[in-house]
C-alpha positions in Angstrom: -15.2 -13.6 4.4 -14.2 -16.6 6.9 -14.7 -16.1 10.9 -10.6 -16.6 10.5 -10.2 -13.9 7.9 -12.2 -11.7 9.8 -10.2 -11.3 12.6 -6.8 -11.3 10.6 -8.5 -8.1 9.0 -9.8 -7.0 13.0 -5.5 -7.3 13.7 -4.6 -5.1 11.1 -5.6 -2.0 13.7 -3.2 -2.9 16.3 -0.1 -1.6 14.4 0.7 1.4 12.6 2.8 -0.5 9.9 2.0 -4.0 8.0 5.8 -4.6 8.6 8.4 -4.0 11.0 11.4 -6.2 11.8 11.6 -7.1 15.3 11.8 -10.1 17.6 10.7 -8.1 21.2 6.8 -7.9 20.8 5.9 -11.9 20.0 8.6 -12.9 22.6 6.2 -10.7 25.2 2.9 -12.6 23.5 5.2 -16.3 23.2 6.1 -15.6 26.8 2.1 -14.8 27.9 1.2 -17.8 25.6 3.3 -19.9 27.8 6.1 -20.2 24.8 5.2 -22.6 22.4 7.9 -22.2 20.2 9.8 -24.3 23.0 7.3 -26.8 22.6 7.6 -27.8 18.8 8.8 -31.0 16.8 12.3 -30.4 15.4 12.4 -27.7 13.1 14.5 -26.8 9.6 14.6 -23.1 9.4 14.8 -21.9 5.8 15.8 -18.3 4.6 16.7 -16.9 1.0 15.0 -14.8 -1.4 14.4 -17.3 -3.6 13.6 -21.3 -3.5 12.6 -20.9 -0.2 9.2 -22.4 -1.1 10.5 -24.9 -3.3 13.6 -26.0 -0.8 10.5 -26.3 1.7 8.5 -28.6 -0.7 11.4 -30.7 -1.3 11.6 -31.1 2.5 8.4 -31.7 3.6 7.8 -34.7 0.9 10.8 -36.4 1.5 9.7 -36.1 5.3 6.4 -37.7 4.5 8.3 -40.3 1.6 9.7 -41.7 5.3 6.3 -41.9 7.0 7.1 -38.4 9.0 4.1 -36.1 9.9 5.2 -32.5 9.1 4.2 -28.9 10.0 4.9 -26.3 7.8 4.5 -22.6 7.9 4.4 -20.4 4.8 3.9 -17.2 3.6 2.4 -15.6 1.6 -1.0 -17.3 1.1 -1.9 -17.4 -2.5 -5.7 -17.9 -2.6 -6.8 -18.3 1.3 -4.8 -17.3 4.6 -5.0 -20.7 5.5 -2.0 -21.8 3.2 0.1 -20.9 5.4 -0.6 -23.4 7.8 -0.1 -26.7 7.6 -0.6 -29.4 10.7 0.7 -33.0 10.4 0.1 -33.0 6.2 -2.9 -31.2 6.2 -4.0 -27.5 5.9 -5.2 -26.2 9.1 -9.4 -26.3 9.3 -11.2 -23.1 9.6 -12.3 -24.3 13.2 -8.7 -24.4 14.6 -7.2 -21.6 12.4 -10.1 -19.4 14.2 -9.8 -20.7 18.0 -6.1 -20.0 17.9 -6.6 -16.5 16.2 -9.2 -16.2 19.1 -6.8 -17.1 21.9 -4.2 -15.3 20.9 -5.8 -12.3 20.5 -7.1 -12.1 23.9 -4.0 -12.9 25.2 -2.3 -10.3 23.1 -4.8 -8.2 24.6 -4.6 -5.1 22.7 -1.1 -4.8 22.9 0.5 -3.0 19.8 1.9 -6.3 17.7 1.7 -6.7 13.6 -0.4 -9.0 12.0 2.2 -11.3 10.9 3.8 -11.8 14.3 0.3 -12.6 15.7 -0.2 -15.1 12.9 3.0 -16.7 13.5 2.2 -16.8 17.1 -1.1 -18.3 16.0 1.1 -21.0 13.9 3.9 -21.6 16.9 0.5 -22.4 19.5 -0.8 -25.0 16.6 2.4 -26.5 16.3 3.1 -27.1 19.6 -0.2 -28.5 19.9 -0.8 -30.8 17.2 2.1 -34.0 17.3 4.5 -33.9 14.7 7.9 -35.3 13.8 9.4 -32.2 12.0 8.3 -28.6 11.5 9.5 -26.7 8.2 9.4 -23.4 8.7 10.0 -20.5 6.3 11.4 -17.0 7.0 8.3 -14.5 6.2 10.9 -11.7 5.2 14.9 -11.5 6.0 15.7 -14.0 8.9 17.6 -12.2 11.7 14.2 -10.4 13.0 11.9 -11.9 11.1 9.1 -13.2 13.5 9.9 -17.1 12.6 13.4 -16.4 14.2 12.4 -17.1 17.7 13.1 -20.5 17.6 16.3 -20.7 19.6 17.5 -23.9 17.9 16.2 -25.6 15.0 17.6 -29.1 13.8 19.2 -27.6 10.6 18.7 -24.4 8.9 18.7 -24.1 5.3 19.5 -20.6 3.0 18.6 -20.8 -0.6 19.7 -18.3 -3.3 19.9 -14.3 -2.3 19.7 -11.8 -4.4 18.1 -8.1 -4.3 15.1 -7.9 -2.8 12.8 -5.7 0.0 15.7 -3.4 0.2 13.5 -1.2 1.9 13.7 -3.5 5.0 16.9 -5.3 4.5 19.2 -2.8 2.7 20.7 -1.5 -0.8 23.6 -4.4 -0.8 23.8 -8.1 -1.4 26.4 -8.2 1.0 23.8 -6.3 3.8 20.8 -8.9 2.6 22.7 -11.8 3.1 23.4 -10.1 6.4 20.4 -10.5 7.5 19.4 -14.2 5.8 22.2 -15.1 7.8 20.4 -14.3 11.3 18.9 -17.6 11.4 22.1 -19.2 12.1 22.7 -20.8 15.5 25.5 -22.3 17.3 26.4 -25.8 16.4 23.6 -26.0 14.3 24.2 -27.4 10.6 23.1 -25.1 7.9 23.4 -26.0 4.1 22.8 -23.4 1.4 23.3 -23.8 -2.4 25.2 -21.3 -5.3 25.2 -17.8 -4.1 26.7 -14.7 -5.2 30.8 -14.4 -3.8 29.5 -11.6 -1.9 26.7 -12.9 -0.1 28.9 -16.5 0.5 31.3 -14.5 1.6 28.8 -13.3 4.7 27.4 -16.3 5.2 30.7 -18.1 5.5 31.9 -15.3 8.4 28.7 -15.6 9.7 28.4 -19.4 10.4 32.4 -19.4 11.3 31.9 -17.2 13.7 28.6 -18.8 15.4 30.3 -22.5 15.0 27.4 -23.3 12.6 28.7 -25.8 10.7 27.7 -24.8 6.8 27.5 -27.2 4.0 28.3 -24.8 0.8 27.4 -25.9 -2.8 30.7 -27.4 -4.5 32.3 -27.2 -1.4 30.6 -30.0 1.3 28.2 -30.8 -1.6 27.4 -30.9 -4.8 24.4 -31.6 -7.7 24.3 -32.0 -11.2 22.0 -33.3 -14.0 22.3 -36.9 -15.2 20.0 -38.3 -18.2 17.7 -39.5 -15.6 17.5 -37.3 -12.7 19.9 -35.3 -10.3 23.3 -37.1 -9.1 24.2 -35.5 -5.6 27.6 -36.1 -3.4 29.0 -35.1 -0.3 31.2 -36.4 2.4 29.1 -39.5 3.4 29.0 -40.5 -0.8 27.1 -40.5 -3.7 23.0 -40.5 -4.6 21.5 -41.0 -8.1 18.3 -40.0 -8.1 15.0 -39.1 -10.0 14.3 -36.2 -11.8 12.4 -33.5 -9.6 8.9 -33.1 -9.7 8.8 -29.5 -9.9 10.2 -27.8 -13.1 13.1 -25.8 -14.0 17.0 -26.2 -14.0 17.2 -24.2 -10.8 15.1 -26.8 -8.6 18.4 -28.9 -8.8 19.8 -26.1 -6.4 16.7 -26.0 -3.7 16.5 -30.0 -3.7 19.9 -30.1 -3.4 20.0 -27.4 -0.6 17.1 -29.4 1.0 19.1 -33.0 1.0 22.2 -31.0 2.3 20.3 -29.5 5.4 19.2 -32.9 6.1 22.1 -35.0 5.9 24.0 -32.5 8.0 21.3 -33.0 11.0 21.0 -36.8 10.1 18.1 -38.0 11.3 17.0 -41.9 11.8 14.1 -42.1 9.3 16.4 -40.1 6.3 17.2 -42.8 3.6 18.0 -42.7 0.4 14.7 -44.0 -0.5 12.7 -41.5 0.9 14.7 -38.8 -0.6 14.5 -40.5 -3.9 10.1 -40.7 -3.5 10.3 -37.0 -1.9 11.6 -35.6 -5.0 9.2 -37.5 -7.5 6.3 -35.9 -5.2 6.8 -32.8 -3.9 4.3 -29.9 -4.7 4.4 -26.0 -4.3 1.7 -24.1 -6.2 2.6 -21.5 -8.7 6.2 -22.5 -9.2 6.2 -23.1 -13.0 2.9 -24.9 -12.5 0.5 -26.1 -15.6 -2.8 -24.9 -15.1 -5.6 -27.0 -16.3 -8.9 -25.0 -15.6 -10.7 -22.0 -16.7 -8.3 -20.0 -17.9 -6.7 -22.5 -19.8 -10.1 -23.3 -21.4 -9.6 -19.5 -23.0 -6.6 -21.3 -25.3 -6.9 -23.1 -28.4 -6.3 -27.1 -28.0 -2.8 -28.0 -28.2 -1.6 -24.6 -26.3 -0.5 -25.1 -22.7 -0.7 -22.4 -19.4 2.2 -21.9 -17.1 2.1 -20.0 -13.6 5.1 -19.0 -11.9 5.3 -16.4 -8.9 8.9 -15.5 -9.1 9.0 -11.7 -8.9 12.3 -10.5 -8.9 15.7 -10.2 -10.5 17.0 -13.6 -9.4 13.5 -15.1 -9.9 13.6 -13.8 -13.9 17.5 -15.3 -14.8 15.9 -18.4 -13.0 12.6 -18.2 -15.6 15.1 -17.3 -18.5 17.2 -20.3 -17.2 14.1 -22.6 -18.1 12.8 -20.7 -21.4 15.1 -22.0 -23.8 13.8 -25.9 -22.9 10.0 -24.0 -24.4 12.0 -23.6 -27.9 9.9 -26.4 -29.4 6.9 -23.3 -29.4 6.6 -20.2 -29.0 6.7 -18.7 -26.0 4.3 -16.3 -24.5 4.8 -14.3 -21.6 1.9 -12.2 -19.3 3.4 -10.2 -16.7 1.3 -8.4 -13.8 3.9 -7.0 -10.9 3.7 -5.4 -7.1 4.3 -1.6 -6.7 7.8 -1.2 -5.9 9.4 -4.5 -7.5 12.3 -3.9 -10.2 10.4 -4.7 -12.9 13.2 -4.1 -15.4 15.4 -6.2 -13.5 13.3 -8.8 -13.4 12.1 -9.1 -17.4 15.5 -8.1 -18.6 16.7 -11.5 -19.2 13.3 -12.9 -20.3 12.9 -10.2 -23.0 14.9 -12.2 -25.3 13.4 -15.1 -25.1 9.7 -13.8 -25.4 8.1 -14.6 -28.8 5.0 -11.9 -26.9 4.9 -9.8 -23.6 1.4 -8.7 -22.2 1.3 -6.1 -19.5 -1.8 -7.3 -16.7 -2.9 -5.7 -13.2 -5.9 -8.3 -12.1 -8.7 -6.1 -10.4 -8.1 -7.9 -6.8 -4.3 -8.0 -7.0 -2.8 -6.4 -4.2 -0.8 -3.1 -5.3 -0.6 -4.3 -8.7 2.1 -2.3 -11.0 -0.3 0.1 -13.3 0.1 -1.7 -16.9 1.8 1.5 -18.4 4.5 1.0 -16.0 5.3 -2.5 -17.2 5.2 -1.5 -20.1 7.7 0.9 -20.1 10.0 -1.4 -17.8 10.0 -3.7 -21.1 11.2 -0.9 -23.5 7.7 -0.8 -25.1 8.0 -4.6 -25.6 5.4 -5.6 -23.5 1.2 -5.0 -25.0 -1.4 -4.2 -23.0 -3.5 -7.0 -21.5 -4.7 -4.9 -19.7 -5.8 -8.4 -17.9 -4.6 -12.2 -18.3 -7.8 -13.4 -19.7 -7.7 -10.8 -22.4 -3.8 -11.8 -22.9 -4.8 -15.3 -23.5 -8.4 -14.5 -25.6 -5.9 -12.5 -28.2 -3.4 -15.1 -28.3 -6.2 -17.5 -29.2 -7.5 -15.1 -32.1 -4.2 -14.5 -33.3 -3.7 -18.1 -34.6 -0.5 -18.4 -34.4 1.0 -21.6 -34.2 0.3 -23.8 -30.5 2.4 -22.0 -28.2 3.2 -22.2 -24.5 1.8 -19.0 -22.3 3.7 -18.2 -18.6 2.1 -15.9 -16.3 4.6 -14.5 -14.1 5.7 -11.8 -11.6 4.0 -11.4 -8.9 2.8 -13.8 -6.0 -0.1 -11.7 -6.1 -1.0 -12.0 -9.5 -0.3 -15.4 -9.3 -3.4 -15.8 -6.3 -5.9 -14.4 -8.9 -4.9 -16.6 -11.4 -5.6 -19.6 -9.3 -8.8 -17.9 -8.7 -9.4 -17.3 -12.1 -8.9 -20.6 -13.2 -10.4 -22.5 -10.8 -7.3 -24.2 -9.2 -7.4 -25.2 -6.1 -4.7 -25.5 -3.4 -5.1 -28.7 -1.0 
């Protein structure tokens, strides 16, 4: 265990609950901190359940493409805490990441405070610290008391696709959900999001009409479709053809397109169409339908390929089953491991279909992994006992069937182990 890592765990004691919506204990710690969230580079907000990371790829290299430096926050970590944190391009050092765990802790003082709001603290300190030309920050959970919401007035804010999710925190409806996604609205600031259920446009139409944010809607202020050699997007101010996105999968056309729309509507100086063409040819975001290359991949016969993907919920599996039928040149494998808690049968109802095999995994470090059995029986019986990925893949090999394609999905969690497993690292 890192020096940093040590004292995340040391932080866990100073709150009864891992979560719990609310803005009023890091304003008192921002405030004692001499508020650096007044103190940052321009910021893009960015909410949704999910995209978020992609939208927040697409942003940060098209940034970069126009010789920006860029923060980013982001949660959750996958392999190490540090992730989460990146300053100017680069992930924070283990130096820094544990001074400003440090500081902040002794400033906190002992004062009751959940880990995440003292890591975003930690983040908002480094920010304002390190120079920058744009900050892309991602709502940990929700948006209207999620800790990232303290930033009184970003640039732009961007919402990506909403569907049910932590209804435990945010409520039972879409229409409550979007509710709170909404929260990171602010007065006068634009605000783009892409295709969205009418009932969760619906709020964040009333939401931004009656804040005055100005909100650029998907086939409304803008719009995206495919073209044989990349992604054709319009709005108001015309017309870009551009290449295909680097990151895979029909619904990246939404997030990039969410991420040029949030852009153009805050407009600034460096943002050509150049840059946006080279940001979407090079943006990265691990586990997002991402080939994996090392260890575990070794386990398959030549010819086979491994997929990862963290999507975990019911929008996150029509988005996989979205991208399955461009596998039917092989057959398709799927190895799901989920959280505790997730719809599970939500989530593998439209890939069922589409599955040529479904394996049932809980890693042995996964955090709250679903028990096996209970996958299994979300899939109707479909679904065969891993009862772990490399065992998934080690009978797919012995099976010798016919080179297929294998996605591991369902859980950011699961999807963390894998990259462990397999040796991939995350820079």
């Amino acid at each position: 265990m890192s020096r940093a890592e040590a004292i995340i765990d040391r932080l866990h004691a100073l709150h009864p609950k891992l979560i719990d919506l609310s803005l009023g204990r890091l304003q008192r710690l921002l405030a004692a901190l001499g508020h650096p969230e007044r103190h940052l580079p321009p910021v893009v907000h960015v909410a949704g359940t999910n995209g978020k990371g992609s939208t927040c790829a697409f942003l940060r290299a098209i940034a970069e493409a126009a010789g920006q430096r860029v923060h980013v926050y982001s949660s959750p970590h996958l392999v190490r805490f540090h992730e989460r944190i990146r300053l100017a391009g680069a992930l924070v050092s283990e130096e820094a990441l544990a001074a400003a765990l440090e500081e902040v802790e002794a400033v906190n003082a002992g004062e009751p405070i959940t880990v995440f709001e003292v890591t975003t603290a930690v983040a908002l300190l480094l920010f304002s610290r390190v120079p920058a030309d744009l900050l892309v920050l991602e709502v940990g959970l929700g948006g209207r008391y999620d800790a990232t919401n303290v930033v009184e007035r970003p640039a732009a804010c961007a919402i990506t696709s909403i569907s049910m999710d932590h209804m435990d925190f945010l409520g039972d409806s879409l229409a409550g959900i979007a509710g709170e996604k909404a929260g990171i609205l602010k007065p006068g600031v634009p605000a783009a999001t892409g295709l969205q259920q009418p009932e969760a446009l619906m709020v964040l139409e009333a939401e931004a009409a009656a804040l005055g944010a100005p909100l650029a809607v998907r086939n409304q202020g803008w719009s995206v479709g495919w073209t044989e050699s990349g992604l054709r997007y319009t709005d108001g101010e015309g017309s870009l053809n551009l290449p295909r996105p680097a990151l895979p999968g029909p619904h990246q056309a939404d997030n990039a397109g969410i991420a040029i729309a949030a852009l153009r509507g805050w407009n600034p100086p460096w943002l050509t169409e150049a840059a946006i063409a080279a940001g979407l040819t090079t943006a990265t975001w691990p586990a997002r339908l991402q080939r994996l290359h090392g260890e575990l991949a070794a386990l398959l016969p030549q010819g086979w390929e491994l997929w990862l993907d963290g999507g975990h919920n019911a929008g996150a599996g029509a988005a996989l089953a979205a991208h399955l039928p461009l596998w039917e040149d092989r057959p398709r494998h799927l190895v799901v491991g989920m959280k505790q808690g997730k719809a599970s049968a939500a989530f593998l109802a439209p890939l069922l279909p589409l599955a040529d095999s479904l394996w049932a995994v809980a890693e042995p470090g996964q955090h709250l992994a679903m028990p096996v059995e209970d996958i299994v029986a979300a899939s109707g019986g479909a679904a065969r006992p891993g009862p772990h990925v490399a065992d998934a893949l080690r009978a797919l090999a012995e099976a010798d069937g016919p080179a297929g394609r294998v996605l591991v999905c369902g859980s950011l969690y699961l999807a963390g182990e894998v990259l462990k497993a397999d040796r991939t690292a995350i820079v």
